[in-house]
Structures are given as structure tokens and as C-alpha cells.
Jmol script that loads the backbone (N, CA, C; Angstrom):
load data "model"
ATOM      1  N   UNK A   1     -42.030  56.217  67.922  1.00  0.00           N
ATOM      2  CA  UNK A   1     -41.890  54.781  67.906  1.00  0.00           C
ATOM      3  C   UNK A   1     -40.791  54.358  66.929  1.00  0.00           C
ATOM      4  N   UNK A   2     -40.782  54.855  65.786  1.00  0.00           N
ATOM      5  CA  UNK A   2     -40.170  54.479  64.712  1.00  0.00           C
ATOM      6  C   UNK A   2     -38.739  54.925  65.111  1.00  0.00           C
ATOM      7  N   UNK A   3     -38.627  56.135  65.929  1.00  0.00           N
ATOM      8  CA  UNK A   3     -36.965  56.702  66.591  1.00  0.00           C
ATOM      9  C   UNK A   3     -36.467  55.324  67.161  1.00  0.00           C
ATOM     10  N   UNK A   4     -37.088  54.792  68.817  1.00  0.00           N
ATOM     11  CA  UNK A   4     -36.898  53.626  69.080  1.00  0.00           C
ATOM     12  C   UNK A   4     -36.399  52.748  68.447  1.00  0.00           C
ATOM     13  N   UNK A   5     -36.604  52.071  67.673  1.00  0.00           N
ATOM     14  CA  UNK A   5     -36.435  51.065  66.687  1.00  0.00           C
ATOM     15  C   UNK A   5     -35.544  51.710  65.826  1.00  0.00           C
ATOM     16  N   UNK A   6     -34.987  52.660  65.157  1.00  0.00           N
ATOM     17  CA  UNK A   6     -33.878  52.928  64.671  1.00  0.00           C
ATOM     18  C   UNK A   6     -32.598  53.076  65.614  1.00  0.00           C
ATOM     19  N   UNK A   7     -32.973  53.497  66.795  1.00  0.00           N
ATOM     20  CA  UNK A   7     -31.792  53.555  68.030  1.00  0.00           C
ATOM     21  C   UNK A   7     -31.652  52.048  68.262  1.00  0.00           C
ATOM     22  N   UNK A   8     -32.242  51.171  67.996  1.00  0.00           N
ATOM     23  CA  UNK A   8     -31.997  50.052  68.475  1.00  0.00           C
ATOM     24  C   UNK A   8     -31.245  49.201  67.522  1.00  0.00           C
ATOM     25  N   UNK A   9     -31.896  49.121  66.300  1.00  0.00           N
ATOM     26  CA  UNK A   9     -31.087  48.950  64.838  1.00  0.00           C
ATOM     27  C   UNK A   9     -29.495  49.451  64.523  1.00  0.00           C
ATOM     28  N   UNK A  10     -29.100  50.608  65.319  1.00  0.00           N
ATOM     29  CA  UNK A  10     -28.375  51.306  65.266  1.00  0.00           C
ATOM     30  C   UNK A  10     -27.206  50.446  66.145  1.00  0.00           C
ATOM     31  N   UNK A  11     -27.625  50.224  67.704  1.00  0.00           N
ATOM     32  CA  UNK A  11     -27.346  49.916  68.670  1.00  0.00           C
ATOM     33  C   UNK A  11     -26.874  48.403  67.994  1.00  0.00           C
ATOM     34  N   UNK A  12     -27.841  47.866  67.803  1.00  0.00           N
ATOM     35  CA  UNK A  12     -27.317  46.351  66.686  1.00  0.00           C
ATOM     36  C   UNK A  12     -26.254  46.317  65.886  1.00  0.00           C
ATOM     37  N   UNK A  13     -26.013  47.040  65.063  1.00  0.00           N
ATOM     38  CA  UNK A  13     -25.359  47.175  63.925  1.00  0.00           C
ATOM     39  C   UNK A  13     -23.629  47.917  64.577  1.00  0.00           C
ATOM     40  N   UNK A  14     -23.883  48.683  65.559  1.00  0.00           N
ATOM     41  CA  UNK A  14     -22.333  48.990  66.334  1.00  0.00           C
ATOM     42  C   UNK A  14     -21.683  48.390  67.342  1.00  0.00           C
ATOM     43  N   UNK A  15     -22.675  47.518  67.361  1.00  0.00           N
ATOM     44  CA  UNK A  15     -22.092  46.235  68.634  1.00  0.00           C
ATOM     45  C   UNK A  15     -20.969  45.730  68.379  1.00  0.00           C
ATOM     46  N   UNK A  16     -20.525  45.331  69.320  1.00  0.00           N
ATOM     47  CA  UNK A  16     -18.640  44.384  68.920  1.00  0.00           C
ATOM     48  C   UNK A  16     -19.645  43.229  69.146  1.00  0.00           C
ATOM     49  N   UNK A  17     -19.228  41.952  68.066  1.00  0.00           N
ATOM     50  CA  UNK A  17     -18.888  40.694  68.643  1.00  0.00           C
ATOM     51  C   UNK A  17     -17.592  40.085  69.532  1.00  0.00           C
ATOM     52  N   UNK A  18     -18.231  39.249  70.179  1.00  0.00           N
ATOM     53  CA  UNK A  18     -17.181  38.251  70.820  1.00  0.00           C
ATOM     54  C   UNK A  18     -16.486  37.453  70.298  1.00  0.00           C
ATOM     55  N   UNK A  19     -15.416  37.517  70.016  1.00  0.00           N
ATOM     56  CA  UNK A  19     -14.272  36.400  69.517  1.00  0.00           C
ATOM     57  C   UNK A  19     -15.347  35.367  69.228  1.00  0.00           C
ATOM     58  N   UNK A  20     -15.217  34.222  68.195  1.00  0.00           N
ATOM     59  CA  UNK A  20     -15.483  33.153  68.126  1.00  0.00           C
ATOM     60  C   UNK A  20     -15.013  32.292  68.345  1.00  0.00           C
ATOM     61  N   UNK A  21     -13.162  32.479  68.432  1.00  0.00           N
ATOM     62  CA  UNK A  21     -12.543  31.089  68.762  1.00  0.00           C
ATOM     63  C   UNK A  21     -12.075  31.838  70.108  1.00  0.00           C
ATOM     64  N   UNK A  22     -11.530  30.638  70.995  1.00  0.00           N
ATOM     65  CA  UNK A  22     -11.046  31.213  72.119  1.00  0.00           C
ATOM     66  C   UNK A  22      -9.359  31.628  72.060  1.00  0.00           C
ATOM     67  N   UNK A  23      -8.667  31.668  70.797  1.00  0.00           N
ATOM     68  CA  UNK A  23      -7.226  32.577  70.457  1.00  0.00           C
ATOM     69  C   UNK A  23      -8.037  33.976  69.895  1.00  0.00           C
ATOM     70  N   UNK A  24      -8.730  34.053  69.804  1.00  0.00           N
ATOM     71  CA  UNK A  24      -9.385  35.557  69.795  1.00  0.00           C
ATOM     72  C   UNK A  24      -9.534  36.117  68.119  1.00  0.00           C
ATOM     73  N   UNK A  25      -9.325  34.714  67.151  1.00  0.00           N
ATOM     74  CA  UNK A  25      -9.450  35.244  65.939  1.00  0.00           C
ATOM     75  C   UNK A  25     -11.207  34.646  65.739  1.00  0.00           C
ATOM     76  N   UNK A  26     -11.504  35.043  64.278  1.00  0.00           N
ATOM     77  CA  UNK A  26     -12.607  35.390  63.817  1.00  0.00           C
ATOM     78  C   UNK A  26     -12.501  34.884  62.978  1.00  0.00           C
ATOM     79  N   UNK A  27     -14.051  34.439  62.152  1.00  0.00           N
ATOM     80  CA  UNK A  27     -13.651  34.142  60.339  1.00  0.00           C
ATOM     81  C   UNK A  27     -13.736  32.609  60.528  1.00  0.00           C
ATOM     82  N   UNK A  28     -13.974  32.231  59.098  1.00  0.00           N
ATOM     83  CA  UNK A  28     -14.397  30.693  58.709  1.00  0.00           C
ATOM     84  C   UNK A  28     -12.854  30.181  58.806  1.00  0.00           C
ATOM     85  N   UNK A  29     -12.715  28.934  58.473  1.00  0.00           N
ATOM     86  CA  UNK A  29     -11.297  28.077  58.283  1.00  0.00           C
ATOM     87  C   UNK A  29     -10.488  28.688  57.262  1.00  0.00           C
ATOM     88  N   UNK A  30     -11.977  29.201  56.288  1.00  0.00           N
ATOM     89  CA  UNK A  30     -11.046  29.169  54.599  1.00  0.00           C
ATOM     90  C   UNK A  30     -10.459  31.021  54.909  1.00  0.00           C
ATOM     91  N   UNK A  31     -11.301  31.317  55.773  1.00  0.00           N
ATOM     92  CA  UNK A  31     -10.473  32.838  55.672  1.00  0.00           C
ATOM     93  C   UNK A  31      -9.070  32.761  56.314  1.00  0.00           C
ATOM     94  N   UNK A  32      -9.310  31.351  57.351  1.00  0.00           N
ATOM     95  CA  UNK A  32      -7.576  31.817  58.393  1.00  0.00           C
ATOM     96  C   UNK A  32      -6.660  30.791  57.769  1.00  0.00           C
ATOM     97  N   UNK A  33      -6.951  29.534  56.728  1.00  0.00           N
ATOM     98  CA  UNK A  33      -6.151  28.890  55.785  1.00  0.00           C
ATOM     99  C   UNK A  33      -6.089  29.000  54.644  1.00  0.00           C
ATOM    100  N   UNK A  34      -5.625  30.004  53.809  1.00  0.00           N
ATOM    101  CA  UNK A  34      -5.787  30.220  52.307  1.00  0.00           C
ATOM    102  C   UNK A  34      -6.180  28.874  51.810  1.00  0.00           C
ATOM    103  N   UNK A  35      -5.067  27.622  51.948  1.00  0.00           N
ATOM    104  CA  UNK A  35      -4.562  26.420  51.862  1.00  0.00           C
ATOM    105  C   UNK A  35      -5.854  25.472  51.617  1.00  0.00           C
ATOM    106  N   UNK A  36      -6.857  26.020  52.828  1.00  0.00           N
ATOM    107  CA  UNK A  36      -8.125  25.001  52.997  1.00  0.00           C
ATOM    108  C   UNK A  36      -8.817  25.326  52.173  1.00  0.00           C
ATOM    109  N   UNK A  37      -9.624  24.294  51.116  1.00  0.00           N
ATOM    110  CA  UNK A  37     -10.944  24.379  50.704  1.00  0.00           C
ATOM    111  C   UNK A  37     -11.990  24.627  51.255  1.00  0.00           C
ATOM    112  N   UNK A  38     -13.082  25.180  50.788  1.00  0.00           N
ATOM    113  CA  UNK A  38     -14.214  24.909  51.650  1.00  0.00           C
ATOM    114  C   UNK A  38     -14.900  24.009  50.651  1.00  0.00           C
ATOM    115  N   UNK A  39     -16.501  23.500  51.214  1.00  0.00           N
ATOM    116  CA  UNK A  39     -17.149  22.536  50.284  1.00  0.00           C
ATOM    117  C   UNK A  39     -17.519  23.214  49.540  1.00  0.00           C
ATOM    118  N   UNK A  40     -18.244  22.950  47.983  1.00  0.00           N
ATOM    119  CA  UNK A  40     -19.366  23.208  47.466  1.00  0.00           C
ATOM    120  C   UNK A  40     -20.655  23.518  48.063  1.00  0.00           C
ATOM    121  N   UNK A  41     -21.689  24.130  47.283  1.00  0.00           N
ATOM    122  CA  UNK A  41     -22.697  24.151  48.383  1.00  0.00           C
ATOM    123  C   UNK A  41     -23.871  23.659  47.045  1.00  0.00           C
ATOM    124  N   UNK A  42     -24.902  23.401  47.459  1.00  0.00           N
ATOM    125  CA  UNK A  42     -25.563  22.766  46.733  1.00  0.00           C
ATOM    126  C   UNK A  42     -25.952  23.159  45.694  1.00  0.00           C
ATOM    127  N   UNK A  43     -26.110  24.348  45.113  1.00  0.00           N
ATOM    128  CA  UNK A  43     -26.218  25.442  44.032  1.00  0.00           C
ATOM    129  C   UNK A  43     -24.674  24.410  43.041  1.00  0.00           C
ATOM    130  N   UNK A  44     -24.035  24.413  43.715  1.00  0.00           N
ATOM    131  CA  UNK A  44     -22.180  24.439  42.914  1.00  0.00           C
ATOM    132  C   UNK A  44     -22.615  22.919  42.302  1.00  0.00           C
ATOM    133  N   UNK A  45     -22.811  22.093  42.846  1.00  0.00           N
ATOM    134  CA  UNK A  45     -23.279  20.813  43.056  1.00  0.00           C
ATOM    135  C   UNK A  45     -24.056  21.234  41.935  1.00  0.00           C
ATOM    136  N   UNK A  46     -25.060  21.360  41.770  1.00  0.00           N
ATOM    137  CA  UNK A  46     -26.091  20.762  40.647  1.00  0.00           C
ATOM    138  C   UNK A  46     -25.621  21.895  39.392  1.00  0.00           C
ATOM    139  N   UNK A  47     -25.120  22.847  39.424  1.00  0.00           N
ATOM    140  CA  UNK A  47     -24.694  23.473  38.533  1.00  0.00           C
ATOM    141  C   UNK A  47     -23.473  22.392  37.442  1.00  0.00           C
ATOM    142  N   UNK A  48     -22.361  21.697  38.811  1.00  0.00           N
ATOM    143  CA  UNK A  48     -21.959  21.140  37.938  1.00  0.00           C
ATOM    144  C   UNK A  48     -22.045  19.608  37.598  1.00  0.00           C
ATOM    145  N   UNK A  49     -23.170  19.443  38.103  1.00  0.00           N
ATOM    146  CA  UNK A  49     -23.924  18.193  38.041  1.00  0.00           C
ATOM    147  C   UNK A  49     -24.652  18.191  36.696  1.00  0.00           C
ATOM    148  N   UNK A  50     -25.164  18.969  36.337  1.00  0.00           N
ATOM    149  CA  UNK A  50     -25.725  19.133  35.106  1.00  0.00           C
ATOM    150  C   UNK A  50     -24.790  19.713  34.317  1.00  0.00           C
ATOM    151  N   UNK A  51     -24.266  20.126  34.170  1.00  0.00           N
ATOM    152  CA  UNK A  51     -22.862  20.699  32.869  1.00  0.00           C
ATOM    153  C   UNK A  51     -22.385  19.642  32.720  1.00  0.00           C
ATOM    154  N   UNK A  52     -21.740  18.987  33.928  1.00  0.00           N
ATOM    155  CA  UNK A  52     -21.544  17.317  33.088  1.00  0.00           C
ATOM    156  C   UNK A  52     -22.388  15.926  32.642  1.00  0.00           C
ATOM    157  N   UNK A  53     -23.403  15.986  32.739  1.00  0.00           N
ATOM    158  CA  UNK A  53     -24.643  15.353  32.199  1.00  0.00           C
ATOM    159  C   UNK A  53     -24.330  16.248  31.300  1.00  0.00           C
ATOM    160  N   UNK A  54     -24.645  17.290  30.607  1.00  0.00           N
ATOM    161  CA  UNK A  54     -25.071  17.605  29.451  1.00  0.00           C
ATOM    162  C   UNK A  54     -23.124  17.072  28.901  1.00  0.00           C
ATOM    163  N   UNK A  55     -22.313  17.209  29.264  1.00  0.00           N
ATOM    164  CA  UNK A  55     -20.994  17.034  28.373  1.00  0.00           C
ATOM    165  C   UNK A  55     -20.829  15.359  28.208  1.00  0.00           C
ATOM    166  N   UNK A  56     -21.944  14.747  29.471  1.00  0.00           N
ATOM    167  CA  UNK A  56     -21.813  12.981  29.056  1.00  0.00           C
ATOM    168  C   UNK A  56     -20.152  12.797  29.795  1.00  0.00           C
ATOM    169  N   UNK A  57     -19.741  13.274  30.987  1.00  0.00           N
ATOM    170  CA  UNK A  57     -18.973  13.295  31.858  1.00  0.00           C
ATOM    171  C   UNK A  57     -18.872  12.452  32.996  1.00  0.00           C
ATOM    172  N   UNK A  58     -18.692  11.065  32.792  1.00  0.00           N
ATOM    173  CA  UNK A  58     -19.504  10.087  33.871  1.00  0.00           C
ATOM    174  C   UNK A  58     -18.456  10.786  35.273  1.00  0.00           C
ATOM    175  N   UNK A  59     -17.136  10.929  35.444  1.00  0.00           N
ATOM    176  CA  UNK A  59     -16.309  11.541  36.563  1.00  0.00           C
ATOM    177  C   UNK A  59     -16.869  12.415  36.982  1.00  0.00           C
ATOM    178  N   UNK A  60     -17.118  14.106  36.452  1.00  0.00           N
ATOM    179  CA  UNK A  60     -17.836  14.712  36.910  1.00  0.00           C
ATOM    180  C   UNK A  60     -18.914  14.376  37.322  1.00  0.00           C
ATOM    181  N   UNK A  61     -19.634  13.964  36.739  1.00  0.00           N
ATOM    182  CA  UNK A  61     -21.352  13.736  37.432  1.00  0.00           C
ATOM    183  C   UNK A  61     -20.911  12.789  38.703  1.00  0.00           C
ATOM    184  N   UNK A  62     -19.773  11.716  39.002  1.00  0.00           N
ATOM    185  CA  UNK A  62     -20.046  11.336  40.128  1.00  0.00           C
ATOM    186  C   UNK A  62     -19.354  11.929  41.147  1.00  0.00           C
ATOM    187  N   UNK A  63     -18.280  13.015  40.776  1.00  0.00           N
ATOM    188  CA  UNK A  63     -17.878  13.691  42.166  1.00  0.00           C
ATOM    189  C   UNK A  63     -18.660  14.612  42.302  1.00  0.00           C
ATOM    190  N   UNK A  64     -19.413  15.802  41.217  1.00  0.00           N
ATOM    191  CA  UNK A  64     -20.096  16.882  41.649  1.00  0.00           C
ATOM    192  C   UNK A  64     -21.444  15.945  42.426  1.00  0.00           C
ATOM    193  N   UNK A  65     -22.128  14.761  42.250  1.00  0.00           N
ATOM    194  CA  UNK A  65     -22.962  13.739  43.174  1.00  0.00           C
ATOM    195  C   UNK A  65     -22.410  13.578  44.868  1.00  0.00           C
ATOM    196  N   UNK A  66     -20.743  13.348  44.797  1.00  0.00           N
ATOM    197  CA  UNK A  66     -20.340  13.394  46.174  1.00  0.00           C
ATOM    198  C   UNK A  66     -20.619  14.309  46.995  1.00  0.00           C
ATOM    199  N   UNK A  67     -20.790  15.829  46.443  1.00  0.00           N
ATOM    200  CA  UNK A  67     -20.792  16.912  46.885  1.00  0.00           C
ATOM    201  C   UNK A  67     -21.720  16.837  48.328  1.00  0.00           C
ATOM    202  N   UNK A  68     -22.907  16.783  48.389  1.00  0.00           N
ATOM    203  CA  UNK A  68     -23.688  16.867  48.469  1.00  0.00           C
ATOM    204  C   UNK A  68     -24.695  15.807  48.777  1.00  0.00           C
ATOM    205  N   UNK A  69     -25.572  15.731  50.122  1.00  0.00           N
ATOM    206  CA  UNK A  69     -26.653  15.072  50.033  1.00  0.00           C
ATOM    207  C   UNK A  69     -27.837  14.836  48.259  1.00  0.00           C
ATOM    208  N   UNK A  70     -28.111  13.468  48.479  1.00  0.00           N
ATOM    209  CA  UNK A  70     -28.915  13.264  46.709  1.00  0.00           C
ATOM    210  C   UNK A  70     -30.114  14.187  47.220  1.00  0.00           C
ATOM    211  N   UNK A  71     -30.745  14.554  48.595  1.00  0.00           N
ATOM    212  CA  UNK A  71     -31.441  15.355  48.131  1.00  0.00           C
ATOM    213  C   UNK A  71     -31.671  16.502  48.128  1.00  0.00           C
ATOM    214  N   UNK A  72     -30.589  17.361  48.763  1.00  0.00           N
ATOM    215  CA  UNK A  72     -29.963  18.353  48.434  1.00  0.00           C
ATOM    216  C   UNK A  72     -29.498  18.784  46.837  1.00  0.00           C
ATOM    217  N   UNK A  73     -28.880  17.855  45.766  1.00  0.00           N
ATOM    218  CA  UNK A  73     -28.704  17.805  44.814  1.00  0.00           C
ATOM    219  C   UNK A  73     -29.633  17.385  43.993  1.00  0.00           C
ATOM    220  N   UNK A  74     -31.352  17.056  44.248  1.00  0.00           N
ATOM    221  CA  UNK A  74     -32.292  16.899  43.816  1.00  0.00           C
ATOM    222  C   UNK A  74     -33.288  18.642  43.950  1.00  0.00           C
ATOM    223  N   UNK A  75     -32.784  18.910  44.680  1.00  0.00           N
ATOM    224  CA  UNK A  75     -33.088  20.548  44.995  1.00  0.00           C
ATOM    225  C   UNK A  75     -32.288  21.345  44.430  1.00  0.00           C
ATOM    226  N   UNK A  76     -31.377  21.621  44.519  1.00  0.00           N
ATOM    227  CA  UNK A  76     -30.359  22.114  43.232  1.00  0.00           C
ATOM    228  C   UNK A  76     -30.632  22.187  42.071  1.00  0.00           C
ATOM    229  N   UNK A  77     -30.686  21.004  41.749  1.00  0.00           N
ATOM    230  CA  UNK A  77     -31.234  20.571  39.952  1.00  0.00           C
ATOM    231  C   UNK A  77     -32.477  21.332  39.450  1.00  0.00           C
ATOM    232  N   UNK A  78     -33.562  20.718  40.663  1.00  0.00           N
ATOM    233  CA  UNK A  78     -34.901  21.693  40.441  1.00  0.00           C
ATOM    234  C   UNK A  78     -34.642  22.770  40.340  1.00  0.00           C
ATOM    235  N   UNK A  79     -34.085  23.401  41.375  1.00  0.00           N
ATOM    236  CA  UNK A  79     -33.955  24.916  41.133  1.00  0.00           C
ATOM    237  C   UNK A  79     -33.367  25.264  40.003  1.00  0.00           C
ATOM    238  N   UNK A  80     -32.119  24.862  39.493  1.00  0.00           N
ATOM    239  CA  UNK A  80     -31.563  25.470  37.983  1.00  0.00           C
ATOM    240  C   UNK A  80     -32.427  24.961  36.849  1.00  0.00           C
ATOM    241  N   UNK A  81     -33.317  24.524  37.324  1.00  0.00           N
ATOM    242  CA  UNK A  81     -33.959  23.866  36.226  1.00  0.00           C
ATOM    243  C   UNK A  81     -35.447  25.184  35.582  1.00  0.00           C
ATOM    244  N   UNK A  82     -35.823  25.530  37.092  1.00  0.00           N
ATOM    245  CA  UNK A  82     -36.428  26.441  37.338  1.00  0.00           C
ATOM    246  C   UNK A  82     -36.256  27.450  36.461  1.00  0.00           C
ATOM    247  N   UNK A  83     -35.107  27.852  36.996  1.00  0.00           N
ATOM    248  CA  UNK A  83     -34.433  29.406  36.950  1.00  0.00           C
ATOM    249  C   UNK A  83     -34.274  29.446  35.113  1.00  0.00           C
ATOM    250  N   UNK A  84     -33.618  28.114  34.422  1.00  0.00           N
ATOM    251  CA  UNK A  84     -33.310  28.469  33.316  1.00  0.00           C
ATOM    252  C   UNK A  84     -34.448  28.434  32.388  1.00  0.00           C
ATOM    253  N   UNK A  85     -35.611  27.671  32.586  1.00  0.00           N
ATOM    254  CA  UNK A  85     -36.702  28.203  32.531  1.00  0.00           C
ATOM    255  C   UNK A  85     -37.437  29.207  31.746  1.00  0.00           C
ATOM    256  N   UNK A  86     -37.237  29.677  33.264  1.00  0.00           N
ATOM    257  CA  UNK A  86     -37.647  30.856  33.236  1.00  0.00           C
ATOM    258  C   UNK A  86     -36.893  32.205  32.229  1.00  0.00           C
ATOM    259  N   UNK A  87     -35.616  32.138  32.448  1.00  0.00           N
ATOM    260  CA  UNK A  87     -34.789  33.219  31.494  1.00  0.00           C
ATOM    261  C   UNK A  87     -34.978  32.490  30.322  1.00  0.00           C
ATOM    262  N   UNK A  88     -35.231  31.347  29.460  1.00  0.00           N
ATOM    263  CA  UNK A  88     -35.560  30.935  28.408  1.00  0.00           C
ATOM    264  C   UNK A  88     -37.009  31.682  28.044  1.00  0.00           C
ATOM    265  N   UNK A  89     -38.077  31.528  28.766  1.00  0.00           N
ATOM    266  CA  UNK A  89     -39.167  32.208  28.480  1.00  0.00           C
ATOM    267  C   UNK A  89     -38.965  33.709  28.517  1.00  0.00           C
ATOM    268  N   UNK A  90     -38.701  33.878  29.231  1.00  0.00           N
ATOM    269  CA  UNK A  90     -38.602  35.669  28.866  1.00  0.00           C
ATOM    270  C   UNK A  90     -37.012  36.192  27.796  1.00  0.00           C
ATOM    271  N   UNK A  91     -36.366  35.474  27.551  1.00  0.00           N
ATOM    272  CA  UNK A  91     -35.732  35.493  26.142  1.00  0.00           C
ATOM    273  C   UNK A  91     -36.261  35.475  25.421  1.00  0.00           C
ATOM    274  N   UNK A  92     -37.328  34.542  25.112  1.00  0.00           N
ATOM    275  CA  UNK A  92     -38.244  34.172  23.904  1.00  0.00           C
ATOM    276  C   UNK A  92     -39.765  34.613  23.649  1.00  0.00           C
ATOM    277  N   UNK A  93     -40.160  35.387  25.016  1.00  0.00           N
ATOM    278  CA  UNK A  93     -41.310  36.457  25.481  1.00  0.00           C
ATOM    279  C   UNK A  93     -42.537  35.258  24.859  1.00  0.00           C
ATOM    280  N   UNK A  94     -42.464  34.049  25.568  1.00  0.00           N
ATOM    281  CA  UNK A  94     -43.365  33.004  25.868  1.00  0.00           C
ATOM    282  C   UNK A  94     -43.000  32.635  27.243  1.00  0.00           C
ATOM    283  N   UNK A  95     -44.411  31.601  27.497  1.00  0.00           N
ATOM    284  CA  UNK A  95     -44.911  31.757  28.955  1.00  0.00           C
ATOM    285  C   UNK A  95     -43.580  30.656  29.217  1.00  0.00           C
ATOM    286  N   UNK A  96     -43.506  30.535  30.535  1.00  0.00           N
ATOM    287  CA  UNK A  96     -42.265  29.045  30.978  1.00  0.00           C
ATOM    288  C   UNK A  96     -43.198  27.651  30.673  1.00  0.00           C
ATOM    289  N   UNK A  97     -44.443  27.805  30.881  1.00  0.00           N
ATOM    290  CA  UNK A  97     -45.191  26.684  30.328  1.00  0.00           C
ATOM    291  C   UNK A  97     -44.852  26.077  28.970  1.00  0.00           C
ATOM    292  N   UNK A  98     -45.208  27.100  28.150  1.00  0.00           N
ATOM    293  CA  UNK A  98     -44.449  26.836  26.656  1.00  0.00           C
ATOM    294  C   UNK A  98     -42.993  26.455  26.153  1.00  0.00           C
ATOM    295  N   UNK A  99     -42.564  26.911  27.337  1.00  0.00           N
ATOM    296  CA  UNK A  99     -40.746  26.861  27.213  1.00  0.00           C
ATOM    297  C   UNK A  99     -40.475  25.177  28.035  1.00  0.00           C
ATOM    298  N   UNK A 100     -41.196  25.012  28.743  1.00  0.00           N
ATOM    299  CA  UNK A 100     -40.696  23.588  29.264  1.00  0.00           C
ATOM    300  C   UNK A 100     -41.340  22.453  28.598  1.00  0.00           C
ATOM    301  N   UNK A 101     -42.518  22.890  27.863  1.00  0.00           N
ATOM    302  CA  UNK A 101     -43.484  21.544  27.317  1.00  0.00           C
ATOM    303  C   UNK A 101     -42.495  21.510  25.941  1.00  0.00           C
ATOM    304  N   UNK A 102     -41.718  22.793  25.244  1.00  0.00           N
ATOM    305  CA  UNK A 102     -41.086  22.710  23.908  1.00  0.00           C
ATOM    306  C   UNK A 102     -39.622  22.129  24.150  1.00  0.00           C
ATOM    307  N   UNK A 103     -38.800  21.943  25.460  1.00  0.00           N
ATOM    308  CA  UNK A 103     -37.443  21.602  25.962  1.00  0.00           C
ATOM    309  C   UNK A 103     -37.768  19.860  25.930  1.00  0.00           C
ATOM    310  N   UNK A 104     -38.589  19.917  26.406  1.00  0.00           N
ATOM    311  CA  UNK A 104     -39.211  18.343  26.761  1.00  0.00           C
ATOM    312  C   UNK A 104     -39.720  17.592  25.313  1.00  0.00           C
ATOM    313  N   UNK A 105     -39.903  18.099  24.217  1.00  0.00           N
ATOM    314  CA  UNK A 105     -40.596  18.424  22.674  1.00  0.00           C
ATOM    315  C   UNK A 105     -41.920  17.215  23.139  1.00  0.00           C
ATOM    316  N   UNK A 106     -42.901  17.852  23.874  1.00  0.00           N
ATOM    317  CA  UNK A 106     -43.935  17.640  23.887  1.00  0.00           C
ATOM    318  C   UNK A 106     -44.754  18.815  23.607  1.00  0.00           C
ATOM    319  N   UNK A 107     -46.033  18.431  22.708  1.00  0.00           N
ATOM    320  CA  UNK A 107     -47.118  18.883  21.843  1.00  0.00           C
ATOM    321  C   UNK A 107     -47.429  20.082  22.933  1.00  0.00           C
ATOM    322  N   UNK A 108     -47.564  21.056  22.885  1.00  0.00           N
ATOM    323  CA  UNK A 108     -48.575  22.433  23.263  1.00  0.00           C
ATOM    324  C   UNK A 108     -49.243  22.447  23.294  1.00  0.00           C
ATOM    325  N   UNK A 109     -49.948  22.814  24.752  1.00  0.00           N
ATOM    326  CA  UNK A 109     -51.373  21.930  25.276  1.00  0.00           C
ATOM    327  C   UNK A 109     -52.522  23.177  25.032  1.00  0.00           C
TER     328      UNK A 109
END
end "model"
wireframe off; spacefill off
backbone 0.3
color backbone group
């Protein structure tokens, strides 16, 4: 059974794709226009959505805001908010509970 399913995996993985455009090239815009930007993605967005809040950057905070749907960039935020968190608590080998009630300087429950 398990042969099957590796011949098939196999079979997947050596396949040709089909052109994506109909001139027969491949690849995003930004690979076939050095020239072109691509967007931010929402990670980029709240990363530098918050670096400029913390620098008190009113420009930045409102183009890295353009980036991006607000709640897309409300998800972003959470997440780095998360994440740093978390590497704060295990820097400091306390729980993230402790690490966010002491960021916030509220009392330890």
C-alpha cells in the first residue's frame, strides 16, 4: 500500500506544469519585472506598523496601515504580539502569562 502512494507522490512531484501565461512563461510579475514591486503581506504590515508606533512615526504607521486590510493588520499585530511574548517568556524562563501581565505593568495575579 505504502509502495502505491509513494509511486504516486513520486508521479506528483515529476510532473511538468502547464505554462501559466499563454506566451509560455511562468513565475509571479515580480520574478518577470525586476522593476515591479510586489505588496507587503500582512506579517510586513504589522511588523512595521508597530516599529513605528513604538518610534511615534505618524507617516509610517499610516502607510504600513495602507498596506493592508485593518483586519488583516489587526491579525498581524496579534500575532507579533503573540510571538514576542512568547520569546520574552522563555528568555526570562517565566510563564507568557507573567510576561504579558508585567509588559502591561499590571499586578501578578
Amino acid at each position: 500500500m505504502f509502495g502505491r502512494i509513494r509511486t504516486a507522490y513520486g508521479r506528483l512531484l515529476d510532473g511538468k506544469r502547464a505554462p501559466s501565461r499563454p506566451d509560455g512563461s511562468a513565475g509571479t510579475a515580480a520574478t518577470r519585472d525586476p522593476a515591479r514591486k510586489r505588496a507587503p503581506n500582512l506579517f510586513e504590515a504589522a511588523a512595521s506598523y508597530v516599529s513605528a508606533r513604538a518610534e511615534n512615526d505618524q507617516d509610517k504607521i499610516d502607510e504600513a496601515a495602507g498596506w493592508v486590510s485593518p483586519e488583516a493588520l489587526s491579525f498581524g499585530v496579534s500575532e507579533l504580539a503573540c510571538r514576542a511574548v512568547v520569546a520574552l517568556a522563555r528568555e526570562r524562563d517565566e510563564s507568557p502569562h507573567a510576561v504579558a501581565r508585567a509588559l502591561l505593568g499590571l499586578p501578578t495575579a
